[in-house]
N, C-alpha and C positions, 0 to 999 in steps of 0.2 A: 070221649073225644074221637074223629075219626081218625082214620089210620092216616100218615101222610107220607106223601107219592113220593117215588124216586126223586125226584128232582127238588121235592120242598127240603126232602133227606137231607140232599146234598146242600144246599142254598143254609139249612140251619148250621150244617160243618164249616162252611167258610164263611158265616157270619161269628161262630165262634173263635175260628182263627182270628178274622180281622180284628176281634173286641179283645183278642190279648195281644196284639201287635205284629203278627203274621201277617205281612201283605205282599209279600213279594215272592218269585218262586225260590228265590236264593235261600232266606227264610224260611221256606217251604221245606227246600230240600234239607235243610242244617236242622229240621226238626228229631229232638232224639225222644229216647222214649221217656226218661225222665222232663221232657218239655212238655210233653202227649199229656201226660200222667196229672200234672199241674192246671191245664184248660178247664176252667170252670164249665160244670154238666157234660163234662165227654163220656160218652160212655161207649162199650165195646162193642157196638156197631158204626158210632164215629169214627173209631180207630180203626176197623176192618176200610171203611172206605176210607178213611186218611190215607193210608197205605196204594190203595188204589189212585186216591188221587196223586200222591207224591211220584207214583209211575206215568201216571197221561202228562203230567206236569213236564218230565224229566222228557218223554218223548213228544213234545209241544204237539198234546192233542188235551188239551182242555178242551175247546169247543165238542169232540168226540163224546168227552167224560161227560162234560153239563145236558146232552142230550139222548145220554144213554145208546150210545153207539160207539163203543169202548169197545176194541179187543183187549183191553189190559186186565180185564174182570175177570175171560173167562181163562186166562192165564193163570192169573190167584187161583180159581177156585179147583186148575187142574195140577196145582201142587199139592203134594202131599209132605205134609212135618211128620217126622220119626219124635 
């Protein structure tokens, strides 16, 4: 199967949120990780960009995020976890 694009990436993460009842950003944001954990097929590049989306979400740049013209990305990825 081919690889699929940023954007189909992202369109299959919020097609999983809306099929477990995540549709709103209020919802969005009240996601913990024990909810995360429970989404049928999540797997941990869902979650990496869950994360990102619940940040363009919080700073109302969705439109940003769905187009891959996110600065919130290269923020994650310029943190570092001890």
């Amino acid at each position: 199967m081919p690889k699929k694009t940023e954007l189909q990436m992202k369109m299959s993460l919020l097609q999983k949120l809306f099929d477990t009842g995540c549709v709103t950003e209020k919802q969005l944001q009240g996601l913990e990780m024990e909810d995360i954990l429970v989404i049928p097929g999540i797997t941990v590049d869902d979650m990496k960009e869950l994360v990102i989306l619940q940040k363009c979400s919080k700073k109302n740049r969705l439109f940003s995020y769905l187009s891959g013209n996110s600065d919130v990305k290269e923020d994650e990825n310029a943190q570092s976890y001890l």
